[in-house]
N, C-alpha and C positions, 0 to 999 in steps of 0.2 A: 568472386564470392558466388557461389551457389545458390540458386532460390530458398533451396531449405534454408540453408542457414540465416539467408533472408529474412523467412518466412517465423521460424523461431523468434529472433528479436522484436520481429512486429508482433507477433503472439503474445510476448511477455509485456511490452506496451499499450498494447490493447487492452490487456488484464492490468494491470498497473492502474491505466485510468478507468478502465469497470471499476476496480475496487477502491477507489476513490472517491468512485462516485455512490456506489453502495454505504461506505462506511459516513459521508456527507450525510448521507438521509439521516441519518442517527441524530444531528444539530435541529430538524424543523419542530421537535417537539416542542421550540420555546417558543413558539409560536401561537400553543395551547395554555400559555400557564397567564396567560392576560397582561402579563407587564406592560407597562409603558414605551415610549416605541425607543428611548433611551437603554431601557433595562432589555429590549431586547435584543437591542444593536449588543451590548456587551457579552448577553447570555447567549449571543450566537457565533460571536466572534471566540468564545471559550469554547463552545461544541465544538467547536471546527479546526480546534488545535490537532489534533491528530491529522485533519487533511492534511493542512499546511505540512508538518510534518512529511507526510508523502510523497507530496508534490514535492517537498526540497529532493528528498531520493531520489522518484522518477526523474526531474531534470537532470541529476548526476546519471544514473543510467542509464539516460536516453545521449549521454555524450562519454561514459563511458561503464561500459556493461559490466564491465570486471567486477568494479566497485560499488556497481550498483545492485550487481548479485547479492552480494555480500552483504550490505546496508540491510537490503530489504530482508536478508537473512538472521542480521544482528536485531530488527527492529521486531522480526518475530518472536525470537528469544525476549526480548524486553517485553514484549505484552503478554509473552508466559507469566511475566514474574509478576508485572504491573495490573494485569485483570484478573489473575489468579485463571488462566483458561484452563488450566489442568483438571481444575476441578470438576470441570463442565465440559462433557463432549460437544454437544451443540458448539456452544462458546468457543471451544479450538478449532472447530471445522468452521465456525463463521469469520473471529476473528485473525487465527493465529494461523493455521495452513493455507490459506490464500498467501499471505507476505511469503512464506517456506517455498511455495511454486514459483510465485512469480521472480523470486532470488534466483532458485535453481534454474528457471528456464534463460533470464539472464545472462548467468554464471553459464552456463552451459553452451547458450549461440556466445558467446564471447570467446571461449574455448574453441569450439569450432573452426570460429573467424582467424583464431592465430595458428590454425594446425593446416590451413593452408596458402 
């Protein structure tokens, strides 16, 4: 296997967990709304459903890319439909096109890897 093609799958892993870690900040606002430290344990364990979510994908991807392309491809489509991003340019370029590259970049060193 080639560096690039190397180098592609680490790219899409890297971005995988950047954006995990990006869309995670989105959970510390319950940290502002004064709950109790029960009420916050639960209001942060609900923020963060969408990481977990990701995480489940990138460990699939990170063991096999094909599938992982794909996931993080189908999980864009769903948060077209799920957060309405369409509506909202920002909105699609924060949430929904990051999952769209990081699939395609996936999908793509996965491809790579079986064409030689």
């Amino acid at each position: 296997m080639s560096n690039n093609k190397q180098l592609l799958i680490w790219i899409a892993r890297v971005l995988a967990i950047l954006f995990i870690l990006f869309i995670s900040i989105f959970a510390l606002d319950v940290f502002s709304e004064g709950y109790n430290w029960w009420e916050t344990l639960v209001a942060l364990f609900m923020h963060l459903i969408p990481s977990y979510f990701l995480i489940a994908v990138t460990i699939i991807a990170w063991r096999r890319p094909t599938l992982g392309g794909i996931l993080f491809i189908l999980l864009g489509i769903i948060s077209i439909m799920a957060f309405n991003t369409y509506r909202e340019f920002i909105g699609f370029m924060i949430i929904t096109l990051p999952t769209f590259i990081i699939g395609a970049l996936f999908w793509w060193g996965a491809s790579s890897q079986k064409r030689t």
